[in-house]
Residue frames as qw, qx, qy, qz and C-alpha x, y, z in Angstrom:
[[0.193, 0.256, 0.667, -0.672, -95.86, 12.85, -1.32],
 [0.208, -0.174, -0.671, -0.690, -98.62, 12.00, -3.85],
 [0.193, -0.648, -0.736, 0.036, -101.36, 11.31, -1.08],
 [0.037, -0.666, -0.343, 0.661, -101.24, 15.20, 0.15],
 [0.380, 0.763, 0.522, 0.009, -103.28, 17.38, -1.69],
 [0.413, 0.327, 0.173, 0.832, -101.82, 20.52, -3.74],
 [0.145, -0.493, 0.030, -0.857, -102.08, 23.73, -1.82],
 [0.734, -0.427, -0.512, 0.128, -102.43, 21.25, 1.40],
 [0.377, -0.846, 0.201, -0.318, -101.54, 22.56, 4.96],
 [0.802, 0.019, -0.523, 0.289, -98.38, 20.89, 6.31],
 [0.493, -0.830, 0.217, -0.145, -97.06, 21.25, 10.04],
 [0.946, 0.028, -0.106, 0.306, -93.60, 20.67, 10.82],
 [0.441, -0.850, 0.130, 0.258, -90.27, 22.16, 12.42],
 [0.302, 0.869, -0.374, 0.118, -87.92, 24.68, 11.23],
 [0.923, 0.070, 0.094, 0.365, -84.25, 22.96, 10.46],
 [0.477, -0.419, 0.496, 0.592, -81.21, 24.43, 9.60],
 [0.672, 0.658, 0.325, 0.100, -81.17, 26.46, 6.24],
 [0.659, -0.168, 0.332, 0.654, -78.61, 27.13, 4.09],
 [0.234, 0.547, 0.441, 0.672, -80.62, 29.58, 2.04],
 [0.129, -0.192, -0.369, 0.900, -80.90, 33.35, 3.75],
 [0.468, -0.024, -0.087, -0.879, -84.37, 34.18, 2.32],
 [0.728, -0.052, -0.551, -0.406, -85.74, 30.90, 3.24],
 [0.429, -0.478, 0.693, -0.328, -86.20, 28.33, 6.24],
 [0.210, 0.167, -0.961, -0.068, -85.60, 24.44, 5.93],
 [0.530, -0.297, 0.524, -0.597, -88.49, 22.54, 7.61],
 [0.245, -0.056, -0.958, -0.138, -89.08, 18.93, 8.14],
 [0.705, 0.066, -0.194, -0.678, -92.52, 17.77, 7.73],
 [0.238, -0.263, 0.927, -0.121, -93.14, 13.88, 9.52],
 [0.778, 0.100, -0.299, -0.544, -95.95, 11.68, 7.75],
 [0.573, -0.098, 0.796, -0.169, -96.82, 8.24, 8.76],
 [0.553, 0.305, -0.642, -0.434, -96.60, 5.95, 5.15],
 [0.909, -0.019, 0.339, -0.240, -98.61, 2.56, 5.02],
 [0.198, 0.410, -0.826, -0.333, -96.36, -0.69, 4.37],
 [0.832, -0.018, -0.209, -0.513, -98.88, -2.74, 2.34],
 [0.640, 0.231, -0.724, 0.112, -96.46, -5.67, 3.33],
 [0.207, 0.035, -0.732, 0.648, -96.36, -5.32, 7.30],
 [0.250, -0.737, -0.526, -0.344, -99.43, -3.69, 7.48],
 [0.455, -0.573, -0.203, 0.651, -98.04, -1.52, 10.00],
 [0.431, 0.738, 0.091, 0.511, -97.15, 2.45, 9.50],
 [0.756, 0.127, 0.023, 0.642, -93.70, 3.99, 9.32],
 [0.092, 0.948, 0.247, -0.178, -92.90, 7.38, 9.97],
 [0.704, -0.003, 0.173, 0.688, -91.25, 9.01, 7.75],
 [0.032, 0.810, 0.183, -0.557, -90.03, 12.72, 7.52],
 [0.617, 0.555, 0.453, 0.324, -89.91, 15.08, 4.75],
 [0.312, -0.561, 0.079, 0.763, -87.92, 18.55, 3.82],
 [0.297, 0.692, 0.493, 0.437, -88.95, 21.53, 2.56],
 [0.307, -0.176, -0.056, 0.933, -87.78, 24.89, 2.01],
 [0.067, -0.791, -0.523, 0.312, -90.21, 28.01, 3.10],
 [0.171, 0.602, 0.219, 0.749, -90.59, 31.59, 1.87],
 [0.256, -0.666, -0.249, -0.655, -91.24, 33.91, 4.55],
 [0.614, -0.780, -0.048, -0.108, -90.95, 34.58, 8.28],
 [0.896, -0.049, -0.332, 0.290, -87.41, 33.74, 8.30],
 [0.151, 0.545, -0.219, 0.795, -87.23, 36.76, 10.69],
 [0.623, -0.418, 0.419, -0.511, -89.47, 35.67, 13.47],
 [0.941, -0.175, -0.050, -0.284, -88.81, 32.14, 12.43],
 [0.255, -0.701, 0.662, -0.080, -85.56, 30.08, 14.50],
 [0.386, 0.209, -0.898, 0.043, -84.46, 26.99, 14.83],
 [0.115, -0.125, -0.939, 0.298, -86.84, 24.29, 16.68],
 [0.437, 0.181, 0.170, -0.865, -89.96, 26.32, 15.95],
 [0.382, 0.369, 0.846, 0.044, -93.32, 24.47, 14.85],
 [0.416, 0.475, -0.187, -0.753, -95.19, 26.66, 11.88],
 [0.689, 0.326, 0.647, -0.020, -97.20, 25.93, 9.33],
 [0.021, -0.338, 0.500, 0.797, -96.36, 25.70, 5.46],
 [0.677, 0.599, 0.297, -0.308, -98.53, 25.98, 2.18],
 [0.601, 0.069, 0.560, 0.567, -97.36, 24.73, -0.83],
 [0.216, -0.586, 0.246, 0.741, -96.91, 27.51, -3.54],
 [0.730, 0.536, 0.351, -0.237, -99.05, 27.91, -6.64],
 [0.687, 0.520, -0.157, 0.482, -95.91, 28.78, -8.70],
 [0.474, -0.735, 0.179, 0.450, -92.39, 29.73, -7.50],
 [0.356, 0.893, -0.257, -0.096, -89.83, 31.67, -8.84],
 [0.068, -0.615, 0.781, -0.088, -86.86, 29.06, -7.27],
 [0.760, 0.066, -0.551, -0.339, -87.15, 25.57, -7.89],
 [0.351, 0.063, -0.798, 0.486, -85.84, 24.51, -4.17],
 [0.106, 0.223, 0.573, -0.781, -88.18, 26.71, -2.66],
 [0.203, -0.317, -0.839, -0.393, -91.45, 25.31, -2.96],
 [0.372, -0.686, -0.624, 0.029, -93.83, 26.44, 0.06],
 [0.071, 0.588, 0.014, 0.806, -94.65, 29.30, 1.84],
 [0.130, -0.204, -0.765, 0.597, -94.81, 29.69, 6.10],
 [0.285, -0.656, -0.494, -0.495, -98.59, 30.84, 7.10],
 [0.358, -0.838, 0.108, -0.398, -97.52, 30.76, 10.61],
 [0.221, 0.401, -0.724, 0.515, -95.57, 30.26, 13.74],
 [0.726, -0.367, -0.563, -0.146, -97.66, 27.37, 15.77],
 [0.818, -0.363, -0.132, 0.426, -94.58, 26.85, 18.83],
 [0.284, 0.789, -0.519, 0.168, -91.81, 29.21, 19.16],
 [0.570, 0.329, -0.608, 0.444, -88.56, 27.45, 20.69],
 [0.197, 0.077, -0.514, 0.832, -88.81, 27.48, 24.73],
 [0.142, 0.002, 0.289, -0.947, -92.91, 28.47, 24.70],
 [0.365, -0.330, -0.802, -0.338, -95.46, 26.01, 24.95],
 [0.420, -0.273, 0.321, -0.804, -98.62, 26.94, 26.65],
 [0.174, 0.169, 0.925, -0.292, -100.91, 24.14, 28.14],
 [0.149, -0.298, -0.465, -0.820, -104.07, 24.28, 25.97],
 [0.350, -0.756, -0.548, -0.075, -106.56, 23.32, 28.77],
 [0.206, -0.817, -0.404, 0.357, -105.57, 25.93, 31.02],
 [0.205, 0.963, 0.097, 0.144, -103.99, 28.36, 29.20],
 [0.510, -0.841, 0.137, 0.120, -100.65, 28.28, 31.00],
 [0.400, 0.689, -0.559, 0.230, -96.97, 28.53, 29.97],
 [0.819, -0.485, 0.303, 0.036, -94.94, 25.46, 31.36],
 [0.299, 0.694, -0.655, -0.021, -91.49, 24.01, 31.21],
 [0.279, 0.092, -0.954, -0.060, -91.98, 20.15, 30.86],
 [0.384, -0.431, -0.805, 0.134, -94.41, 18.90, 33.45],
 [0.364, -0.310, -0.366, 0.798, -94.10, 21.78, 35.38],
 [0.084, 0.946, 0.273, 0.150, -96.29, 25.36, 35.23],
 [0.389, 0.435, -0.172, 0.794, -93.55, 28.21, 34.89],
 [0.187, -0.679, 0.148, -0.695, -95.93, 30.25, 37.69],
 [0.859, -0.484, -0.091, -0.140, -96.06, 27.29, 40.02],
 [0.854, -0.065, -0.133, 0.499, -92.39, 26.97, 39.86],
 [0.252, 0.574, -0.077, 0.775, -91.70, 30.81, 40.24],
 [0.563, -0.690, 0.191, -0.414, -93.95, 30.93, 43.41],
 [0.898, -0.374, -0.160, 0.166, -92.09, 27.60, 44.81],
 [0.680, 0.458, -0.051, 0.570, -89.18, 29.57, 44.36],
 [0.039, 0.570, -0.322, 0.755, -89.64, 32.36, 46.17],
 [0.810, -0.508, -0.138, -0.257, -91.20, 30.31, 48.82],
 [0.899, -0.330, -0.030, 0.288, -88.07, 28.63, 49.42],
 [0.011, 0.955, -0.121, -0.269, -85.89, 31.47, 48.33],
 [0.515, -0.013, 0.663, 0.542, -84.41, 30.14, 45.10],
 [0.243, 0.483, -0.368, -0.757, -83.49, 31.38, 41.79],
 [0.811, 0.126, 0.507, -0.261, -85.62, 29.70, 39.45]]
């Protein structure tokens, strides 16, 4: 990745790691083939320092690349936790939904019709 700057923000979702003081995350970038003229996404993987107590599997967080490290696998460092797993909020209104759906519109149809939701 020579076009992102050093000590760049990257966004991108926590993987499967194999290392207990670290989390895995793939990073997606869109690369320009000069030949198609078209661009390609491709993803990238990098092991984090840090959160790997509030951070799971299928979270979205951001990493910072590491001015020096002490492990040569683990290159970046989480800043934060963007998404958890399960908890996306709608940014215009502010709400918590599950797909299409608002979680409080589907709790009141619920008890309207006296289903578990």
């Amino acid at each position: 990745m020579q076009s992102v700057k050093r000590g760049a923000i990257l966004f991108g979702k926590v993987i499967n790691s194999d290392l207990p003081q670290a989390v895995k995350v793939r990073v997606s970038k869109y690369v320009m083939d000069e030949r198609l003229t078209m661009y390609f996404k491709e993803h990238f993987q990098y092991y984090a320092y840090g959160a790997s107590k509030e951070c799971e599997e299928g979270d979205y967080v951001l990493i910072r690349e590491l001015a020096e490290s002490d492990d040569k696998k683990i290159t970046h460092a989480v800043e934060s936790v963007v998404y958890k797993l399960g908890y996306f909020i709608d940014p215009v209104t502010g709400k918590r939904n599950a797909g299409t759906e608002y979680i409080d519109d589907i709790k009141r149809t619920s008890e309207l019709f006296g289903m578990k939701p």
